[in-house]
C-alpha positions in Angstrom: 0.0 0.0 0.0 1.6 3.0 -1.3 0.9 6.5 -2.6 2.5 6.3 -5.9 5.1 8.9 -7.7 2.7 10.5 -9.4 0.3 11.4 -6.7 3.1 12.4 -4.4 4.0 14.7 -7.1 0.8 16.4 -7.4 0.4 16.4 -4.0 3.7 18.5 -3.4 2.8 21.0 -6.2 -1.5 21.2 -4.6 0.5 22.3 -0.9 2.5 24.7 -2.4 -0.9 26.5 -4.2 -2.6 26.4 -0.8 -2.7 26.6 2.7 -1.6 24.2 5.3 -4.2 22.4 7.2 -4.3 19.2 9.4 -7.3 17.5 9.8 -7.3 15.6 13.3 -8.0 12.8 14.5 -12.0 11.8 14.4 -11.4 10.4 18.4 -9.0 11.3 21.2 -7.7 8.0 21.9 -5.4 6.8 19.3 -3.7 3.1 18.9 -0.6 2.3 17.4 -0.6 0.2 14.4 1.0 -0.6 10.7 0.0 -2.5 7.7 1.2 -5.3 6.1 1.6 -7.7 2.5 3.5 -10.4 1.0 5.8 -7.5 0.9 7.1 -8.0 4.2 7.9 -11.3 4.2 7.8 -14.0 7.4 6.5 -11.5 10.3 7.3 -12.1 13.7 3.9 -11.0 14.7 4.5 -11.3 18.9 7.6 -9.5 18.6 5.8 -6.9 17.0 3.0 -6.8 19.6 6.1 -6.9 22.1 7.2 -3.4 20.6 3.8 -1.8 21.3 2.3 -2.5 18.0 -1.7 -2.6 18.5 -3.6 -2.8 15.6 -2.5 -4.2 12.4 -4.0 -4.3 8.9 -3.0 -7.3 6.2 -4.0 -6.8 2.7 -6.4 -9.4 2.0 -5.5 -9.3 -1.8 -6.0 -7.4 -5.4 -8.8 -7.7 -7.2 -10.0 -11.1 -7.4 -6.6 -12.7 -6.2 -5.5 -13.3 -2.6 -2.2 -11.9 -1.3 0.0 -14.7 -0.5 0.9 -14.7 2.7 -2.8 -13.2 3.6 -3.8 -16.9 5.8 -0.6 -16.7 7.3 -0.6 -13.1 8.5 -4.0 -13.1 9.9 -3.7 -16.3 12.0 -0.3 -15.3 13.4 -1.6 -11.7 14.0 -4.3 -13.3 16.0 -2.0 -15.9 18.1 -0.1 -12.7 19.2 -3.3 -10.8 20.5 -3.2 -8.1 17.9 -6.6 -6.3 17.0 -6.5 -6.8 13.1 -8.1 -6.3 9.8 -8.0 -6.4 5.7 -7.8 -4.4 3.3 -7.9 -4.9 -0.4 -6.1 -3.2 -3.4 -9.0 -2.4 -5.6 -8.1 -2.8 -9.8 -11.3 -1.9 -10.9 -12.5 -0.1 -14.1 -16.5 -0.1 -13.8 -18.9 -0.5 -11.3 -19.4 -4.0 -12.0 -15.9 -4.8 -11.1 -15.7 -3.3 -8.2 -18.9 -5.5 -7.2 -17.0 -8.6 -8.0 -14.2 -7.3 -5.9 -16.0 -6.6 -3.0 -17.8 -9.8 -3.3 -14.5 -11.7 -3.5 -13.2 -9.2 -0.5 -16.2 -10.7 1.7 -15.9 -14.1 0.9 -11.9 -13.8 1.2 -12.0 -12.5 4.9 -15.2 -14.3 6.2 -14.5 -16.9 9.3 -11.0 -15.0 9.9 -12.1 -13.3 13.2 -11.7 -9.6 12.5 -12.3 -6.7 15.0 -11.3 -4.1 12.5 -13.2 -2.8 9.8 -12.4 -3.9 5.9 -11.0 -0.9 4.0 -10.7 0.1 0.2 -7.5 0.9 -0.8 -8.4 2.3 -3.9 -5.2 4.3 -5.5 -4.7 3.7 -9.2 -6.9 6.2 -10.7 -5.1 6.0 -14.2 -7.3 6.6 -17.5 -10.1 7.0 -14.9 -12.0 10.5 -14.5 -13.1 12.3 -11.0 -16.8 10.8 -11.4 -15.8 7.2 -12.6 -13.6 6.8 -9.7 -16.2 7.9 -7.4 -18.6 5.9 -9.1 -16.1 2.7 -9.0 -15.2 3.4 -5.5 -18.7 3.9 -4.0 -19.9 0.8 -5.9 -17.3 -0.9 -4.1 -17.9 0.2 -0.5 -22.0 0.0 -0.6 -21.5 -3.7 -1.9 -18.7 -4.9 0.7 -20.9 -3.2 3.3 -24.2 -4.5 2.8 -22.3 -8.4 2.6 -20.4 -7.8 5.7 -23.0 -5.3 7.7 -19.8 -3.3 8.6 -18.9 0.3 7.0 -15.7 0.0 5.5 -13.0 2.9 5.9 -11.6 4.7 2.8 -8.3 4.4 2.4 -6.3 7.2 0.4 -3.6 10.0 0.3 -3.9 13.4 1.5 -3.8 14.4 -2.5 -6.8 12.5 -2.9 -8.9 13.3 -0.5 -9.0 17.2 -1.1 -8.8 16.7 -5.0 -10.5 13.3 -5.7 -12.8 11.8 -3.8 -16.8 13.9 -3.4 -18.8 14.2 -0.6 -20.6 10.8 -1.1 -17.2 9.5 0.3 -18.0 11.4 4.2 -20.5 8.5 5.6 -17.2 6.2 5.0 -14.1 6.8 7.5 -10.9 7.9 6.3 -7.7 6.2 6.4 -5.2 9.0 5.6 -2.1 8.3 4.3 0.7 11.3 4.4 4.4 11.2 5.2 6.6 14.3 6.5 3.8 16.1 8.8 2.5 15.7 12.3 -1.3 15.1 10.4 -2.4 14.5 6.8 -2.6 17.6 5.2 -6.2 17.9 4.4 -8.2 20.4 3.6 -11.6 18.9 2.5 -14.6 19.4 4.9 -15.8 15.8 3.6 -14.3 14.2 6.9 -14.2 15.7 10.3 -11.5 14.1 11.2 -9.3 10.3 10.0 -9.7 7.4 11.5 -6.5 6.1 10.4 -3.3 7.9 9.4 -0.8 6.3 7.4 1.9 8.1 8.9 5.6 6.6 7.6 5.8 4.0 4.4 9.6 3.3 5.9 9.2 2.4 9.5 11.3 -0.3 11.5 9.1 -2.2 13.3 10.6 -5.4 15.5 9.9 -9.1 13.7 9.6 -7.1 10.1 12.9 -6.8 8.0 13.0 -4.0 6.2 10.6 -1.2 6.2 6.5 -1.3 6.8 3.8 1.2 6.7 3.2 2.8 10.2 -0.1 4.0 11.2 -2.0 5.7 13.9 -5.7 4.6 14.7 -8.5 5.5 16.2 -11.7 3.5 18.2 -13.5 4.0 15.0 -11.2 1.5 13.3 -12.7 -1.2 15.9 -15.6 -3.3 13.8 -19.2 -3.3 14.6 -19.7 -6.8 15.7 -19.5 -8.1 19.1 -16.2 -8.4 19.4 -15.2 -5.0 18.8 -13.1 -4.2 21.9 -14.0 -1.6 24.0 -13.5 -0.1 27.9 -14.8 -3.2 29.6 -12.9 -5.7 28.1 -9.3 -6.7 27.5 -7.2 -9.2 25.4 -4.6 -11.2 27.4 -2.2 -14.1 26.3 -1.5 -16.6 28.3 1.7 -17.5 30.1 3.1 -20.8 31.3 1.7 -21.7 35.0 -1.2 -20.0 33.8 -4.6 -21.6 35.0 -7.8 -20.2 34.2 -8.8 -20.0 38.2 -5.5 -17.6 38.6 -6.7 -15.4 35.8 -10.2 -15.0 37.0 -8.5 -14.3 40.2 -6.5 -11.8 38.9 -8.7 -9.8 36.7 -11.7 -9.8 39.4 -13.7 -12.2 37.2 -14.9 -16.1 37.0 -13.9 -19.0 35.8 -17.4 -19.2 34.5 -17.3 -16.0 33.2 -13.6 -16.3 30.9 -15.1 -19.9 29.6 -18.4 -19.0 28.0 -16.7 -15.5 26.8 -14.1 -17.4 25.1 -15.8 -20.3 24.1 -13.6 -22.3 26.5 -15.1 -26.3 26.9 -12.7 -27.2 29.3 -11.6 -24.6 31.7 -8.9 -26.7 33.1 -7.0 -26.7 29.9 -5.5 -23.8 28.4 -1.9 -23.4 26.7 0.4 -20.8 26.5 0.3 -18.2 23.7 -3.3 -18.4 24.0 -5.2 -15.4 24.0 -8.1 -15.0 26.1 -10.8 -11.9 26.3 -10.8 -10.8 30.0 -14.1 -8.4 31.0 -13.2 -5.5 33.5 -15.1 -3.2 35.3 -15.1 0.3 33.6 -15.1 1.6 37.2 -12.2 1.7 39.4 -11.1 -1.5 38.0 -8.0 -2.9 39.0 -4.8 -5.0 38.3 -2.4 -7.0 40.3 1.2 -6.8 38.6 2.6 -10.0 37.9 6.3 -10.9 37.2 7.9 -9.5 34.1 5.0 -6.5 33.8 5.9 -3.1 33.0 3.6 -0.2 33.4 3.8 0.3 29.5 2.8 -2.7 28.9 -0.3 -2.6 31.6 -1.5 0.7 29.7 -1.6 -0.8 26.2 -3.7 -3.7 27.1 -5.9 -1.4 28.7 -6.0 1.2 26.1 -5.2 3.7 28.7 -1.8 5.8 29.3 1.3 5.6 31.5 1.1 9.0 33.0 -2.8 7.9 33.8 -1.8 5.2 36.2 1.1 7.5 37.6 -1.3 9.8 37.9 -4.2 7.6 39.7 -1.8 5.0 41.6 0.7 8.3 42.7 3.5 6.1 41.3 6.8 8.3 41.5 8.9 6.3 39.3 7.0 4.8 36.3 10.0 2.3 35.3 9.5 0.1 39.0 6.6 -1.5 39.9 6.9 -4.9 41.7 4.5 -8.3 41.3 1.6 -7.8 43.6 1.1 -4.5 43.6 -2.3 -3.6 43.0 -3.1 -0.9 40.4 -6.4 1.1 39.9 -7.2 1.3 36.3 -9.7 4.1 35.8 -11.5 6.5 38.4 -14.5 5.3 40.1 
């Protein structure tokens, strides 16, 4: 996924005719995240969760074909704990086509688990005019959403969303991509803000060798369905010596509880690597640190902050917390 030469140059010569604007993000909480192909090879998907990665989208495929290593990425992006969804590179040149490819899109990525929304990455605009793309495009998300019952995000450059894409675009949320400044560079009123940013297309990222496409998210990445995360639940992977009781224990829950949540038929056996979703209270919840946890870590699977639980646990030195101690996770 790439913004190619062309656009890039267009896009330089449209910032110099105009004025600077950043369009924010559409929500205040933001998750780190990149995307992924073929292109990057065997990914060490854990060590990338590791390094604070949250959210990861895998191209699905182009057109009608399937990206090769699209089974393999999504399964391992799932075994590490990841929030993750597809995207496909759209090659169509009518309408019609863009059906198909949505229809192959939906079939592609049904069964795979998602809890981010499919996108459109809809880029190659040659021999194409402004209302054919928008006509190809829009034919594309309207199918893919009334087969998955999810609204897809739009995924383009900066360029593209001032110069290209019309107003029937705004109901679908944006996935911005623009290198070099802080926020896309954006003028449209279309959106009100992104929903992703595509931030860096040569980022270092650990388990990826060589570069991959860095992005920021927000919660309106997160899919309609049920398993959309949110404030009151939490993904955690299991650990050797884990037991199911332990877990309840820590998080405040029940056996019970973690079983029929996860679908669990026999609570007394779970494996390491595992990854289990944990309910929480969203009021004064709390944590007991465990061996090898670091406050960083604690924040991300709780989509809160670092200087939040300084701030509510009057920790004086974020870098040293000790197993056992007990952590409030929000206010009451």
């Amino acid at each position: 996924m790439k913004v190619n030469r062309l656009t890039a140059a267009l896009l330089a010569v449209f910032l110099l005719l105009t004025p600077c604007a950043a369009l924010g993000p559409a929500e205040s909480a933001v998750y780190a995240g990149m995307d992924v192909s073929v292109y990057q090879g065997d990914i060490d998907f854990r060590r990338a969760a590791d390094s604070g990665v949250q959210v990861v989208y895998i191209r699905a495929g182009y057109g009608t074909t399937a990206d090769e290593n699209f089974a393999r990425n999504w399964q391992a992006a799932r075994a590490a704990g990841l929030h993750y969804g597809f995207y496909l590179y759209v090659t169509a040149r009518m309408a019609e086509q863009a059906r198909e490819q949505a229809r192959f899109f939906s079939g592609l990525i049904e069964g795979t688990g998602y809890d981010c929304r499919p996108a459109m990455d809809f880029e190659s605009f040659s021999g194409l005019s402004q209302a054919e793309v928008n006509v190809i495009g829009l034919a594309f998300l309207q199918e893919l959403e009334a087969l998955t019952g999810q609204t897809p995000l739009l995924y383009t450059d900066a360029y593209a969303a001032d110069a290209v894409w019309q107003s029937d675009m705004g109901r679908y949320p944006l996935w911005a991509a623009d290198y070099g400044p802080e926020e896309p560079d954006i003028t449209s009123d279309i959106w009100a803000g992104w929903t992703g940013f595509q931030y860096s297309d040569a980022g270092r990222i650990p388990g990826i060798e060589g570069n991959v496409d860095l992005d920021h998210f927000t919660r309106g990445v997160f899919s309609d369905s049920s398993t959309a995360p949110d404030d009151a639940c939490v993904r955690y992977t299991v650990r050797p010596g884990d037991t199911l009781w332990t877990i309840a224990q820590r998080y405040g829950t029940t056996v019970a509880t973690l079983a029929s949540l996860n679908q669990i038929q026999h609570p007394d056996l779970i494996f390491p690597g595992q990854t289990l979703r944990i309910p929480i209270q969203s009021a004064a919840a709390q944590y007991t640190v465990q061996p090898g946890d670091t406050l960083w870590a604690i924040a991300r699977q709780y989509h809160t902050s670092v200087e939040t639980l300084v701030q509510l646990n009057r920790i004086s030195n974020p870098d040293l917390i000790y197993p056992g101690q007990v952590l409030t996770l929000s206010a009451a």
